[in-house]
C-alpha positions in Angstrom: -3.6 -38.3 -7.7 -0.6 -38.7 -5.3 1.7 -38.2 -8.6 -0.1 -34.7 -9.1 0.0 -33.5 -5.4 3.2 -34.3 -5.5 4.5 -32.5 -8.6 2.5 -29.5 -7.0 4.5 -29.3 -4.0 7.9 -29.4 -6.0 6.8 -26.8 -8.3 5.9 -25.1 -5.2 8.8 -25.3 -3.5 10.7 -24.5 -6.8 9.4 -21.5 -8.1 11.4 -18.3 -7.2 9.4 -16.4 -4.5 7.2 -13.0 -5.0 9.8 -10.4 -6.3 10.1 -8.1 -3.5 8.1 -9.9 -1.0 10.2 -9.4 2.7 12.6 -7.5 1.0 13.0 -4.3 1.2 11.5 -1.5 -1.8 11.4 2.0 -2.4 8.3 3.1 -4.1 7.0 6.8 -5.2 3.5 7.8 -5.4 0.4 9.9 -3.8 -0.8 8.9 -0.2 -4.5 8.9 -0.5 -7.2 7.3 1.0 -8.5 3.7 -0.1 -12.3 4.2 -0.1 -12.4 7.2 -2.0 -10.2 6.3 -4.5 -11.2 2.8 -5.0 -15.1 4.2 -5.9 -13.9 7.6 -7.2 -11.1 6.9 -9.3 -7.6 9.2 -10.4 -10.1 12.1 -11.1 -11.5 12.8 -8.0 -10.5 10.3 -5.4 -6.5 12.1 -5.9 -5.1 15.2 -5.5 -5.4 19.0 -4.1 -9.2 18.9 -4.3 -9.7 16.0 -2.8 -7.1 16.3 0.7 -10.1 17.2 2.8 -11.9 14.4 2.8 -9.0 11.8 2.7 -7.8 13.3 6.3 -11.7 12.9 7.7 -11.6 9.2 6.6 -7.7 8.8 8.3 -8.4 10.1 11.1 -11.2 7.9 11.8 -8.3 5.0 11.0 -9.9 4.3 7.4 -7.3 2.1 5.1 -4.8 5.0 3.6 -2.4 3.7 0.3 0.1 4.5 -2.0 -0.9 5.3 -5.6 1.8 4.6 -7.6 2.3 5.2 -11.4 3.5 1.7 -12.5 2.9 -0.9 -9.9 -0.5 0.6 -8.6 -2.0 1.1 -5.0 0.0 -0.1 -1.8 -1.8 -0.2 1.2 -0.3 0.7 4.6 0.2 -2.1 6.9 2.4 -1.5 10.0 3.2 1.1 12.4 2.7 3.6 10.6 -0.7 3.3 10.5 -1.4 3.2 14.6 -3.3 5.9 16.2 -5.7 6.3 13.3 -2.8 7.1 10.8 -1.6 9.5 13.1 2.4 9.1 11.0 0.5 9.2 7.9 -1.8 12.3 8.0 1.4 14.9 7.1 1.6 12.9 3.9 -2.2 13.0 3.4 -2.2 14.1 -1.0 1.2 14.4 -1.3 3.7 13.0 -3.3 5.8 10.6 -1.0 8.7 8.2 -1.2 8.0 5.1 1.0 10.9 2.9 1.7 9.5 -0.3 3.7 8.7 -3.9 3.1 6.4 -5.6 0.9 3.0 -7.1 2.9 -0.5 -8.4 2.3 -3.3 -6.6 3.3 -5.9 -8.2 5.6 -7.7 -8.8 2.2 -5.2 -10.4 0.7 -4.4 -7.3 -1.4 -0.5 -5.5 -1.8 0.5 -3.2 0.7 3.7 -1.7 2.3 5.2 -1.8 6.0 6.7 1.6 6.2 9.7 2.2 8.0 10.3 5.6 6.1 8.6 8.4 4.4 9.4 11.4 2.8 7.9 14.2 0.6 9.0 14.3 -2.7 8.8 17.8 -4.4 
């Protein structure tokens, strides 16, 4: 048993770390609002139509993400998320560039600690 634990821990302590976890990233995507797309999906938890809603549920400090094309939904974590959103509500359905750091969620899922957004046209 102590051969095995042991092995563990040097694999552990071996294997190169989470790519982009700590480090600095740049990601691209549409700020929307967890809840609604997680049970709504692309088609009508996303875009123009759907704007309304997502700024009720961040203003009453509900878990806002990005939706990216390729590496999938980034919650916010951070700052930027204080004040029931209040830095995130001009990106509310818009296409943004988010340059922060890679995080964990309180659920263990991916997020992002912004330290800059912009809209991307």
């Amino acid at each position: 048993m102590r051969t095995n634990a042991g092995f563990l821990v040097l694999a552990l302590l071996a294997a190169p770390p989470l790519q982009g976890a700590g480090g600095e990233v740049t990601l691209r995507g549409e700020v929307v609002d967890v809840a609604c797309y997680s049970k709504q999906g692309v088609a009508k938890g996303t875009g123009a139509a759907h704007v309304s809603c997502a700024m009720d549920c961040a203003k009453q400090a509900k878990p806002l993400g990005l939706l990216t094309d390729g590496d999938g939904l980034f919650k916010f974590v951070g700052e930027y998320t204080e004040n029931s959103n209040a830095k995130l509500l001009a990106f509310v359905g818009k296409q943004g560039e988010v340059t922060g750091t890679r995080d964990r969620y309180t659920d263990y899922t991916i997020a992002i600690r912004p330290t800059k957004i912009s809209v991307v046209k």
